[in-house]
C-alpha positions in Angstrom: -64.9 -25.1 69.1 -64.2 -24.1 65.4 -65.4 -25.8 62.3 -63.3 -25.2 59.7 -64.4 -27.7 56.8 -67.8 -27.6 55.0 -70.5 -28.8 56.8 -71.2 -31.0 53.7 -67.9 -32.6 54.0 -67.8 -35.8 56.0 -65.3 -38.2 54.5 -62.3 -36.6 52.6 -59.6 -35.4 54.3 -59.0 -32.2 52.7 -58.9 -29.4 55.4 -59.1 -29.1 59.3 -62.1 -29.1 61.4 -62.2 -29.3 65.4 -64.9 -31.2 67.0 -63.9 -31.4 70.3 -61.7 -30.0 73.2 -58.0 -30.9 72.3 -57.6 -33.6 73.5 -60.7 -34.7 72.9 -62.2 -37.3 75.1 -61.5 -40.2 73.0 -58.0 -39.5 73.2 -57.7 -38.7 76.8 -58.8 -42.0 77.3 -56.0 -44.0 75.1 -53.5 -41.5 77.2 -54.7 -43.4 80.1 -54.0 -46.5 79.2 -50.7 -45.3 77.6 -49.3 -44.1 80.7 -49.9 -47.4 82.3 -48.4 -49.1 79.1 -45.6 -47.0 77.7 -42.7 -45.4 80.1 -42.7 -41.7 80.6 -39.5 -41.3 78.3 -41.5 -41.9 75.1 -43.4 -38.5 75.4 -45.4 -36.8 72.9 -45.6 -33.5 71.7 -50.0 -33.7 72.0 -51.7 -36.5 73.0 -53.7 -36.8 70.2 -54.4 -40.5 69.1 -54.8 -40.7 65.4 -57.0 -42.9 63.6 -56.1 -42.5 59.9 -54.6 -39.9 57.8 -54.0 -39.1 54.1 -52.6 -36.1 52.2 -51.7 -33.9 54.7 -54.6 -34.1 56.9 -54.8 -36.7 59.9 -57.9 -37.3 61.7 -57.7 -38.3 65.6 -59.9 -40.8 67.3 -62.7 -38.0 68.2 -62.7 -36.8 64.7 -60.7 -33.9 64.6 -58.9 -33.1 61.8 -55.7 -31.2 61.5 -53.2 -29.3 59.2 -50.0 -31.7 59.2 -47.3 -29.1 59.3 -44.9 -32.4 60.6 -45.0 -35.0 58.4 -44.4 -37.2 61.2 -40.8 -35.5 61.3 -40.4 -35.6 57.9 -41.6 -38.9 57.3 -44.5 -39.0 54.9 -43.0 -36.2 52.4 -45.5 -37.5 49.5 -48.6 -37.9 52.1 -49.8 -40.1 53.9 -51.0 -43.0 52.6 -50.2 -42.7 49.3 -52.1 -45.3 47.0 -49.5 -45.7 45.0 -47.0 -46.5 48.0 -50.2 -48.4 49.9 -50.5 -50.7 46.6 -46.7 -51.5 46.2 -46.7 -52.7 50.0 -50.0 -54.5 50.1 -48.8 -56.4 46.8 -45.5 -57.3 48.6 -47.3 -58.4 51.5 -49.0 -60.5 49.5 -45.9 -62.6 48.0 -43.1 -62.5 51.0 -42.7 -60.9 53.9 -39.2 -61.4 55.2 -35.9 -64.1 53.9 -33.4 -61.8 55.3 -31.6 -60.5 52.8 -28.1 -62.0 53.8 -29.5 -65.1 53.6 -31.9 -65.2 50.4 -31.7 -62.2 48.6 -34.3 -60.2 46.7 -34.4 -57.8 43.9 -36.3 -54.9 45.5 -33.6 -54.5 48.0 -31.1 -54.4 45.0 -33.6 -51.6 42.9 -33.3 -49.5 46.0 -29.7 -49.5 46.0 -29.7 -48.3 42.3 -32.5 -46.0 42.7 -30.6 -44.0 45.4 -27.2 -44.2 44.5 -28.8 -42.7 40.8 -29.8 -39.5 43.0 -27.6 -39.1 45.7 -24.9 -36.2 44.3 -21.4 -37.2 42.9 -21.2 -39.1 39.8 -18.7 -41.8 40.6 -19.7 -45.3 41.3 -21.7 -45.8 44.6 -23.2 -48.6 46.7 -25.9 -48.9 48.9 -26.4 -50.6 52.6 -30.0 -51.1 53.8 -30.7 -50.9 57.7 -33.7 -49.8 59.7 -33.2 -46.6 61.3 -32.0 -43.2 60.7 -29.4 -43.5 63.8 -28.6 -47.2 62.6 -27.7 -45.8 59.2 -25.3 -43.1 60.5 -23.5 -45.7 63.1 -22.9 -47.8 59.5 -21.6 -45.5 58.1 -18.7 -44.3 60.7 -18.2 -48.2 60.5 -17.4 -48.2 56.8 -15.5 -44.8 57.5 -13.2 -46.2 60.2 -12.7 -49.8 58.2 -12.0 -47.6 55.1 -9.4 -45.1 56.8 -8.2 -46.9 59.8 -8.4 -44.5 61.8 -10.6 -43.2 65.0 -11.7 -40.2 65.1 -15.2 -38.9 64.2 -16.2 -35.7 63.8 -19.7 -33.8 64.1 -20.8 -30.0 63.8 -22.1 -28.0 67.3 -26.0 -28.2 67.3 -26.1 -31.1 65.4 -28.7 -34.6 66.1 -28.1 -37.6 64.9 -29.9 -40.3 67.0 -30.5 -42.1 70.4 -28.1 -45.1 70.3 -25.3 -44.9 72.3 -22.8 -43.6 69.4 -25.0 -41.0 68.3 -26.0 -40.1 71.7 -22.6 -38.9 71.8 -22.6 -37.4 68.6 -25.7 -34.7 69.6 -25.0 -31.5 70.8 -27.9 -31.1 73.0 -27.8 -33.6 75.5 -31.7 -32.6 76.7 -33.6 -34.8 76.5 -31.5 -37.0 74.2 -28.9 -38.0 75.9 -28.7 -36.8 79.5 -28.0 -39.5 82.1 -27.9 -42.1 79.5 -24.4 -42.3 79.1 -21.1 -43.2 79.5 -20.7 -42.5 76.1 -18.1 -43.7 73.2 -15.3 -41.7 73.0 -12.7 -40.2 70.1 -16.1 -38.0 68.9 -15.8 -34.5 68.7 -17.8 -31.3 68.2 -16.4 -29.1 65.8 -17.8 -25.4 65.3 -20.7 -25.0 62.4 -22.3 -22.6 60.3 -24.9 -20.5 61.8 -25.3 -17.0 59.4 -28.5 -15.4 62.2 -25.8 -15.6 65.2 -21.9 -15.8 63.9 -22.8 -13.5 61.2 -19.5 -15.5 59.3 -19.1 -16.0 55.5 -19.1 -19.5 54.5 -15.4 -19.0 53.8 -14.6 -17.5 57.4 -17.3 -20.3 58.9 -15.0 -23.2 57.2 -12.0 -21.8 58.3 -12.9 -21.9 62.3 -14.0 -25.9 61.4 -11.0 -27.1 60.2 -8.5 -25.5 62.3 -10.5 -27.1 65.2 -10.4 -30.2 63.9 -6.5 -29.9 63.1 -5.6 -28.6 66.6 -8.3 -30.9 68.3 -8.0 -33.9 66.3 -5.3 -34.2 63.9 -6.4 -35.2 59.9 -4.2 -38.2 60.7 -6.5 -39.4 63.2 -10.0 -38.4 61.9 -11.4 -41.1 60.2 -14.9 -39.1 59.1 -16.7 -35.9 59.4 -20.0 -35.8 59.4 -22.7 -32.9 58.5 -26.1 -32.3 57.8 -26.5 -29.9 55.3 -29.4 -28.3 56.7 -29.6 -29.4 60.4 -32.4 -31.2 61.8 -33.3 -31.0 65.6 -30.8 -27.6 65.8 -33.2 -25.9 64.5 -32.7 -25.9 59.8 -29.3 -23.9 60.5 -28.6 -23.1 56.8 -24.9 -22.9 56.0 -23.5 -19.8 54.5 -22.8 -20.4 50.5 -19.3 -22.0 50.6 -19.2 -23.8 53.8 -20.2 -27.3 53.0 -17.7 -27.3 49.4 -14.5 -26.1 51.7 -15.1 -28.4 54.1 -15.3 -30.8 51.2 -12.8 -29.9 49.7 -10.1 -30.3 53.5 -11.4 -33.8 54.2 -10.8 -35.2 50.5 -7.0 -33.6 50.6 -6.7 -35.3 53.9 -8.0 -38.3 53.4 -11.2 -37.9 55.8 -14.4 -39.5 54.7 -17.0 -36.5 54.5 -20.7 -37.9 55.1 -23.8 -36.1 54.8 -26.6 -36.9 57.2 -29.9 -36.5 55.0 -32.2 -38.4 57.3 -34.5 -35.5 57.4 -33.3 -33.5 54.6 -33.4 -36.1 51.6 -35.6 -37.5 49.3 -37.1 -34.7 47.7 -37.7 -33.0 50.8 -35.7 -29.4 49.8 -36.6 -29.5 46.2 -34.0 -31.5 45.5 -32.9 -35.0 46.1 -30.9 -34.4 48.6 -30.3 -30.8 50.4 -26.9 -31.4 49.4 -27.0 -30.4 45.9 -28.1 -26.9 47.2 -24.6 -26.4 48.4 -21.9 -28.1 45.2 -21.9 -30.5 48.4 -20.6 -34.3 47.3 -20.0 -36.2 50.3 -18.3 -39.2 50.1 -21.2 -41.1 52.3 -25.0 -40.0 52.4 -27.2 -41.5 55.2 -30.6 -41.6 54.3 -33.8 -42.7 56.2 -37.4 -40.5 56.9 -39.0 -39.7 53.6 -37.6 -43.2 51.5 -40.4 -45.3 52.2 -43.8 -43.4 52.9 -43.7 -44.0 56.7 -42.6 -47.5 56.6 -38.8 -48.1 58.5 -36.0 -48.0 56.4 -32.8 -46.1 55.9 -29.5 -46.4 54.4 -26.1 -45.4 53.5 -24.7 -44.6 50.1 -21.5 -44.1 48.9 -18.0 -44.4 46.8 -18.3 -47.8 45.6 -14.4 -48.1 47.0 -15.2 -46.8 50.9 -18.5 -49.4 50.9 -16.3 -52.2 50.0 -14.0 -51.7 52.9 -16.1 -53.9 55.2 -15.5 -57.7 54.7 -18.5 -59.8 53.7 -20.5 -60.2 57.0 -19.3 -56.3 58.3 -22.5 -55.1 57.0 -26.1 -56.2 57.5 -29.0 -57.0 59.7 -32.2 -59.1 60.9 -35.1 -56.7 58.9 -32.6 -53.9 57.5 -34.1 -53.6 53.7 -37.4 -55.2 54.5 -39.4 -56.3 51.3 -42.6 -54.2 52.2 -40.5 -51.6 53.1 -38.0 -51.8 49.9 -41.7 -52.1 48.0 -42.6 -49.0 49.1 -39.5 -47.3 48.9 -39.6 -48.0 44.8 -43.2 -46.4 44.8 -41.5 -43.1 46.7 -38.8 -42.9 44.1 -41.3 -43.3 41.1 -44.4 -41.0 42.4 -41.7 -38.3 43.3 -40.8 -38.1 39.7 -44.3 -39.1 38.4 -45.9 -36.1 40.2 -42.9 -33.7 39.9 -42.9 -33.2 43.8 -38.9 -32.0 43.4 -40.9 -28.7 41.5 -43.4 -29.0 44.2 -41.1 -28.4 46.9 -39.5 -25.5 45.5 -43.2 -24.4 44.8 -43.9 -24.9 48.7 -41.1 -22.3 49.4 -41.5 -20.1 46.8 -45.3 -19.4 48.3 -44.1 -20.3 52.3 -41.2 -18.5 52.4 -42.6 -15.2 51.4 -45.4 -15.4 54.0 -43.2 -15.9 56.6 -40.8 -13.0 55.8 -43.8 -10.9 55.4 -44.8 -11.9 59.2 -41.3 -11.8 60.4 -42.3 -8.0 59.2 -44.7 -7.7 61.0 -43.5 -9.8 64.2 -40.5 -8.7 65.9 -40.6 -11.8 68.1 -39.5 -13.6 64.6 -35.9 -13.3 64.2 -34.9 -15.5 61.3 -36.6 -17.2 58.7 -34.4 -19.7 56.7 -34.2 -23.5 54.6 -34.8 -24.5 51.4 -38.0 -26.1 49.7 -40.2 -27.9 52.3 -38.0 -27.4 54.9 -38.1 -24.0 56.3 -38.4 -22.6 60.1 -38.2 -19.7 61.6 -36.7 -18.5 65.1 -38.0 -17.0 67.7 -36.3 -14.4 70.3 -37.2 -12.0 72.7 -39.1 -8.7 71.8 -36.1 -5.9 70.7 -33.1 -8.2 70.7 -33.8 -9.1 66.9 -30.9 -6.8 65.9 -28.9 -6.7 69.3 -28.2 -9.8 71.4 -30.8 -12.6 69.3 -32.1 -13.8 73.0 -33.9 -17.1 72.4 -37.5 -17.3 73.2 -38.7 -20.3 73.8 -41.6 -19.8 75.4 -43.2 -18.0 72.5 -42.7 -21.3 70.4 -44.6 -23.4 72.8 -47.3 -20.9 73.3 -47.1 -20.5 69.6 -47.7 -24.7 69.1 -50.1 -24.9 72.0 -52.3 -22.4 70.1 -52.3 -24.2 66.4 -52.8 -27.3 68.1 -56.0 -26.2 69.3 -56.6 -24.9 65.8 -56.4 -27.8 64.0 -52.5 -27.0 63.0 -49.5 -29.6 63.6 -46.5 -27.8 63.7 -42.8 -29.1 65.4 -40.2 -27.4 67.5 -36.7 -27.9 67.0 -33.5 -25.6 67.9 -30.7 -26.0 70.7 -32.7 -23.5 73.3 -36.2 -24.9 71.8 -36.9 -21.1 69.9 -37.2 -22.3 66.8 -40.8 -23.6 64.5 -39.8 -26.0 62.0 -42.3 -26.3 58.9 -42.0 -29.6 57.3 -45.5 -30.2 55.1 -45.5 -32.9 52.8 -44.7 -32.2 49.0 -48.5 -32.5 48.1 -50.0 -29.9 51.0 -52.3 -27.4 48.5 -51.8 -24.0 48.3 -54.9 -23.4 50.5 -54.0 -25.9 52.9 -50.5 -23.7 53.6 -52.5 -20.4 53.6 -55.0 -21.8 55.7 -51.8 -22.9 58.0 -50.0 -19.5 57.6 -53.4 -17.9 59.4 -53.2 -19.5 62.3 -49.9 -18.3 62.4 -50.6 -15.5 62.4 -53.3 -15.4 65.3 -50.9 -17.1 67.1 -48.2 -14.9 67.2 -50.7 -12.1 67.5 -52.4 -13.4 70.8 -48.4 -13.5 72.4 
């Protein structure tokens, strides 16, 4: 066992430090009772039961402390428990809970709307639905898209994830462990080839071109009432699109009438060093769905867009029990403002600048690494087999969870991702220190050194 924090250091959580095994004992104790509790479907990546958490740091029951590489899946992109974020939501909590917004309305839900629709790319009049969930926000959304066009069709990139409800079961293109045996699904949804510069090797010109003449021989622009993209992908692994893809496929759906939406659940709010990874690209989608990084770890999501496509639904079309919860809304202000306050757009392009680098130097140094790509806070790298780096790019997954297993037991959270699971996804939060990533990239580097 490894201490890694000063042995004067007993309360701030400022670095890692290992105490016990991992899992410690504390923890294999709450798995216990967690596997009598909770079905076998809601797994976790390590059973490590967390007690409380700020910065980047979280500390588990037995008192070990660890690196958070995760962010909870992008979740807390300014830290956890902000004070400023904590404050706005224990104020709210102290006036109103819940009126349901449909019913009694409230102005925080309404400064959220502005907020976004201010930052979201396009400058045309927007409006904003509130819901609860990342997946929720993206089934809105091809809602508004279908009332607006009336028409069927939806449309999704290959490797793409976009949630667990039955529509966006169907939208995924890996159906393990997201969707297999869960369906029958919806229908009138199709996969559409994406941009993927380590294995198609295509310009973002040529990658465009292959999308849209699938979607006109497979679909029709008659019948496709939206397409939908993340501009960096998610769960398939932070596939970067080549410079031009995202504008030309803009630029096909808005001469054919198709609503073009970008799903930013995990790439917005300041997580790239911008906004949203959009403006990366000269991207302006007609619809952004947002959800993750808005409100500091408490649930809430949305979709913005053309004031004109929003408005398609008739009063009632749109809403929900607890979508825009006050606390929730509360908090989501305090993201907004402490992004700008503490300049974490620069800080995210400051994460890369010093992240990046490190990783190219060990994909130097590694021939097991095969790509590193992203933007700002949101980079990964891919893993294949020893000698195919150049040649056939054969996925290694087994490296990544050998890689993860090792940093765990380190006192470094780091998450997979890709369609064949070969990919490490680095998703610290905007306010991780220079020597909290260093510290990181060393274990990296042990890891991949004890393959």
């Amino acid at each position: 066992m490894t201490s890694v924090l000063p042995s004067t250091e007993t309360d701030a959580l400022t670095g890692r430090r290992i105490v016990t095994e991992v899992p410690g004992p504390k923890s294999l104790v709450l798995h216990e009772r967690r596997l009598k509790a909770v079905p076998v479907g809601v797994s976790s990546a390590l059973p490590v039961y967390i007690k409380r958490a700020h910065g980047a740091i979280v500390e588990d029951v037995d008192g070990n402390r660890f690196l958070d590489l995760g962010a909870g899946i992008g979740v807390t992109t300014i830290g956890h428990t902000d004070d400023a974020v904590v404050e706005a939501a224990r104020e709210q909590l102290g006036d109103f809970l819940h009126t349901l917004f449909t019913i009694t309305p409230y102005e925080s839900y309404v400064r959220v709307a502005e907020l976004v629709a201010e930052r979201t790319p396009g400058d045309f009049a927007k409006k904003t639905v509130l819901v609860n969930s990342g997946a929720e926000a993206v089934e809105n959304g091809v809602k508004i898209a279908r009332k607006s066009t009336g028409r069927r069709g939806v449309a999704v990139l290959q490797h793409a994830y976009h949630g667990r409800t039955s529509l966006t079961m169907a939208m995924n293109y890996k159906a393990m462990p997201y969707g297999a045996g869960f369906g029958p699904f919806p229908g009138d949804v199709f996969h559409a080839p994406s941009s993927y510069p380590f294995r198609d090797g295509l310009s973002g010109a040529d990658a465009a071109a292959r999308t849209i003449d699938y979607l006109e021989k497979h679909i029709g622009a008659e019948d496709l009432a939206i397409l939908v993209v993340e501009p960096i992908q998610g769960e398939g692994g932070f596939q970067t699109p080549a410079d031009g893809f995202l504008p030309a496929l803009q630029a096909w759906a808005n001469a054919n009438g198709v609503v073009i939406a970008a799903d930013e659940i995990q790439s917005g709010m300041g997580r790239t060093g911008a906004w949203f990874a959009s403006e990366h690209f000269g991207f302006e989608p007609d619809l952004v769905f947002f959800a993750k990084g808005i409100a500091g770890g408490l649930p809430l999501a949305g979709v913005t867009g053309r004031a004109e496509i929003m408005d398609a639904s008739h009063p009632g079309g749109l809403g929900g029990t607890f979508g825009g919860n006050p606390v929730a809304a509360a908090a989501a202000i305090a993201v907004i403002e402490q992004i700008e306050q503490q300049g974490l757009l620069a800080a995210g392009r400051g994460i890369e600048a010093r992240l990046r680098p490190a990783l190219e130097q060990l994909q130097r140094e590694f021939d097991v690494i095969g790509d590193v790509r992203g933007r700002g806070a949101m980079l990964a790298i891919e893993l294949v087999e020893p000698g195919t780096r150049d040649t056939t790019k054969t996925p290694n997954a087994a490296a990544v969870k050998r890689i993860a297993d090792f940093a765990a037991q380190q006192g470094v959270l780091i998450l997979t991702a890709g369609t064949w699971g070969n990919v490490i996804r680095f998703l610290p939060s905007l306010v991780i220190t220079d020597e909290q990533l260093d510290d990181a990239v060393s274990v990296l580097r042990e890891a991949l050194a004890a393959l």
